[in-house]
C-alpha positions in Angstrom: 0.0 0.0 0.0 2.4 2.5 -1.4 2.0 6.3 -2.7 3.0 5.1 -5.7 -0.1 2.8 -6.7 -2.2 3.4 -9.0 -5.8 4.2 -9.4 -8.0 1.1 -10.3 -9.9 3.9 -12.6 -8.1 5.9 -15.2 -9.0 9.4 -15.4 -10.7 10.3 -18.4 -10.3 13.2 -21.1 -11.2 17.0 -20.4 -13.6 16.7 -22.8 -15.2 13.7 -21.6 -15.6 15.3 -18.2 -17.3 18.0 -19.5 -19.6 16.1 -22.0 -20.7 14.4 -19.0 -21.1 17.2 -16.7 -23.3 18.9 -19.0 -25.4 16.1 -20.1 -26.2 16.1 -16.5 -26.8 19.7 -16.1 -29.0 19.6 -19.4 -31.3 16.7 -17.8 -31.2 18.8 -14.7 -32.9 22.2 -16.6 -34.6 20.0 -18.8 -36.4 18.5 -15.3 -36.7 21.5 -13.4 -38.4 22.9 -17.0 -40.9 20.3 -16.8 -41.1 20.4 -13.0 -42.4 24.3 -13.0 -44.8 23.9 -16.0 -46.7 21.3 -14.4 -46.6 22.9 -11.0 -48.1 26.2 -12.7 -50.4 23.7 -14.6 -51.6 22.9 -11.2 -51.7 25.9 -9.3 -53.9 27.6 -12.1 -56.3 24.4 -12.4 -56.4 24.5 -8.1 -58.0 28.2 -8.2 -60.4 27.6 -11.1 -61.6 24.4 -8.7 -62.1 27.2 -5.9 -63.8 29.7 -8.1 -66.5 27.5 -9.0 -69.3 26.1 -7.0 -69.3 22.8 -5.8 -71.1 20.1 -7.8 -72.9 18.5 -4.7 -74.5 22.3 -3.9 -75.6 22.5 -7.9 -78.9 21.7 -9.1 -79.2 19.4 -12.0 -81.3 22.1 -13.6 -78.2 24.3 -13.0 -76.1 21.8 -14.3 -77.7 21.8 -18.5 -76.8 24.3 -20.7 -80.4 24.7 -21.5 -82.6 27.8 -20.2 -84.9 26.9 -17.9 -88.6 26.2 -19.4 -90.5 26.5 -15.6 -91.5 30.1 -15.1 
């Protein structure tokens, strides 16, 4: 167990390195992209829910698209 062992992994080129530090820095945006359009996908579908009545406290009448015929 000498300094002068070496390494059971050869270092790689420069240019290797960096291919592979920005392939993972590309999948990295390319997540935190997708991450923040479907949490903004969210957040606007969560305040439509709250702007609208329940369903339970809806009338089927209220419901159709028709106009009502009763009065």
């Amino acid at each position: 167990m000498g300094g002068n062992e070496r390494s059971m992994l050869e270092s790689v080129p420069p240019y290797v390195e960096t291919a592979i530090y920005g392939y993972f820095v590309l999948v990295a945006a390319i997540g935190c992209y997708l991450h923040g359009r479907y949490w903004l996908a969210a957040r606007r579908t969560r305040g439509r829910d709250r702007d609208q009545p329940a369903a339970a406290n809806v009338s089927a009448e209220e419901r159709t698209d028709r106009p009502r015929t009763d009065g």
